[in-house]
C-alpha positions in Angstrom: -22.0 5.9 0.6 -20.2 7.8 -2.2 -18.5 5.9 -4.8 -14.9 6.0 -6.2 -15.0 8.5 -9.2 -13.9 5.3 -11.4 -17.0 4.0 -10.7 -19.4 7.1 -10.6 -17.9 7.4 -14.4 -19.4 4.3 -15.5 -23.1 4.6 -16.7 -24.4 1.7 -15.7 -23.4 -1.8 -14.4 -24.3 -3.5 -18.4 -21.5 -1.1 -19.3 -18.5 -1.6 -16.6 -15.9 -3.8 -18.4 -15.9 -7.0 -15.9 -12.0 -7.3 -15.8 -12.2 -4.1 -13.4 -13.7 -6.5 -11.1 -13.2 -9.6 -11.6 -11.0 -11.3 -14.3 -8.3 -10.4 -16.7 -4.9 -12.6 -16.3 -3.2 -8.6 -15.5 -5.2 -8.5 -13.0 -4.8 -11.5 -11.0 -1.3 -11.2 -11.4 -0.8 -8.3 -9.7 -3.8 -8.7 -6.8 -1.4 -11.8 -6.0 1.5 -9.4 -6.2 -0.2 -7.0 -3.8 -1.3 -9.7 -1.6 1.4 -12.5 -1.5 4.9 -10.1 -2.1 4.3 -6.5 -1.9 1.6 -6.3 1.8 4.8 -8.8 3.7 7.7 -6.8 2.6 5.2 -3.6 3.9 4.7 -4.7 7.0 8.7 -4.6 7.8 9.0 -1.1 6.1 6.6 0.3 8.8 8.2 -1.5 12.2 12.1 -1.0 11.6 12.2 0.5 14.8 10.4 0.6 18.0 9.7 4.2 17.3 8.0 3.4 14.1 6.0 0.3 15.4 4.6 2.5 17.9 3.9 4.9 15.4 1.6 2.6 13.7 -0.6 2.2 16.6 -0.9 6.1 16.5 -4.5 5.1 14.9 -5.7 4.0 19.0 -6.0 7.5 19.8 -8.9 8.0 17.7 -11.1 4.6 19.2 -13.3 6.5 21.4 -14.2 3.4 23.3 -10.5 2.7 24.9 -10.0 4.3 28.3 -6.7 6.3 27.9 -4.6 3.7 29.9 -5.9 0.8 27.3 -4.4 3.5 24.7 -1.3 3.7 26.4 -1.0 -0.2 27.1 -1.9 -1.0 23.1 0.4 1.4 22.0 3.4 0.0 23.8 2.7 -3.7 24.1 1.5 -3.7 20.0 4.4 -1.8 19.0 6.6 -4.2 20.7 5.1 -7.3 19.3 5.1 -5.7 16.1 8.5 -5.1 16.0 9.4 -8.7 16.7 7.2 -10.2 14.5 8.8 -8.1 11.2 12.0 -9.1 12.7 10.5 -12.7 11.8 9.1 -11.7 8.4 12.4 -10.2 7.8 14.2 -13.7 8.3 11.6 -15.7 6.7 11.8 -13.8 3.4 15.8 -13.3 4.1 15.0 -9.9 3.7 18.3 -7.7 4.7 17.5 -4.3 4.3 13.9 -4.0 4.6 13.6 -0.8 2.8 15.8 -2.1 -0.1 13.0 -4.8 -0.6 10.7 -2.1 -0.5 12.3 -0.1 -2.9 12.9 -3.3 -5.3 9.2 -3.8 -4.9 7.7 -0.6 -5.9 10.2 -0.8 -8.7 9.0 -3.9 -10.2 5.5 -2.5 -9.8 6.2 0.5 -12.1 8.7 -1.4 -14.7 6.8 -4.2 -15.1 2.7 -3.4 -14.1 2.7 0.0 -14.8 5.4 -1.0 -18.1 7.5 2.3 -17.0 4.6 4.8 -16.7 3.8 3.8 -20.5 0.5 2.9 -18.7 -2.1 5.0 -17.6 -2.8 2.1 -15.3 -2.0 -1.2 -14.7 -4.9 -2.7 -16.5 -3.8 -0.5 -19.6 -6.7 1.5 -20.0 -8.0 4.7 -18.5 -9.5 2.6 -15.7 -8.1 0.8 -13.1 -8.9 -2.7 -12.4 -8.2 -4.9 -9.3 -4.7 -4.8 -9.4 -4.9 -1.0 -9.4 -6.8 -1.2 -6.6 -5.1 -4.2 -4.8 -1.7 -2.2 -5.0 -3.3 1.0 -4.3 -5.0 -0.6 -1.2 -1.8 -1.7 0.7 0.1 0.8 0.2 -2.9 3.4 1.3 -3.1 1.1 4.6 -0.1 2.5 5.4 -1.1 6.0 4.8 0.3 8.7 7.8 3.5 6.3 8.2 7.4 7.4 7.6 7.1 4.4 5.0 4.1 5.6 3.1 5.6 9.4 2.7 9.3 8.0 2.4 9.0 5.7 -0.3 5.4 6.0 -1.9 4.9 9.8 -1.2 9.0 10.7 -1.9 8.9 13.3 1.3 11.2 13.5 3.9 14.8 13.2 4.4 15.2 9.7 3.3 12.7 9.8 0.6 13.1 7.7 -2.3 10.4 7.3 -4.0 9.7 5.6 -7.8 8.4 8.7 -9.8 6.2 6.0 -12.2 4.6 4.8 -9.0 3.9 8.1 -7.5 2.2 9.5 -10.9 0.0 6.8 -10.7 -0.5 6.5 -7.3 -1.9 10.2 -6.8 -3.8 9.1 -9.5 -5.3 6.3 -7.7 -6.0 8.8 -5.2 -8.2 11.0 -7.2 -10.3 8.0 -8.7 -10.7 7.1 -4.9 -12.4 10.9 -3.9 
């Protein structure tokens, strides 16, 4: 198993500074962030239509082990449910314009974890630590969606992506090969 290049730059495991794993107050808060505001306000972004639910069961076509009509059927059925259960997430959060919230997200992300791009990354050092990779990880699992190149990648017609986030985020990207 190859290794994120963060951690094939460490020496050894006496060396790693523990807060990349594990502990610094940074850290925590923005793992909860990742986890608790930013993944439920996601999930929305990538179901605002029926089209784009169903795009997100794209990834079936690549399970070897479902016959083509158990692709079809989780395609359609799962898109569907999908759809109606961000409609719920929507109403539970009173969340209006889905990719508003988004977009408010991200920005509080680069303003206040990544302190306007003044940051290298959110831990404030050269190396990220878990709310690097807790950030980076949901919006990655979104990765081949209209949301992820819309508003994290800035492509497309609608793009509107924070340029702070987007630095750092292809950053991210390389410490992950």
């Amino acid at each position: 198993m190859k290794l994120p290049s963060v951690l094939n730059s460490l020496p050894n495991k006496e060396e790693m500074p523990m807060d990349i794993f594990q502990g610094s107050d940074n850290a925590k808060q923005w793992t909860k962030f990742a986890r608790d505001e930013f993944a439920p306000i996601l999930y929305p972004n990538i179901c605002r239509s029926l089209a784009e639910s169903y795009q997100s069961f794209g990834y079936v076509n690549d399970v070897k082990e479902f016959t083509g009509m158990q692709k079809a059927l989780i395609k359609s059925i799962g898109s569907l449910a999908m759809y109606f259960a961000a409609s719920k997430i929507k109403s539970k959060r009173n969340i209006t314009d889905e990719r508003l919230a988004l977009k408010e997200a991200l920005a509080k992300w680069g303003a206040d974890g990544l302190d306007n791009g003044n940051k290298m990354y959110g831990s404030g050092s050269s190396l990220p630590d878990m709310g690097d990779l807790a950030m980076y990880g949901v919006m990655n699992s979104v990765n081949g969606s209209r949301t992820h190149d819309e508003m994290i990648l800035g492509k497309g017609n609608d793009s509107d992506a924070d340029e702070v986030v987007l630095d750092w985020y292809l950053r991210m990207q390389e410490q992950m090969r």
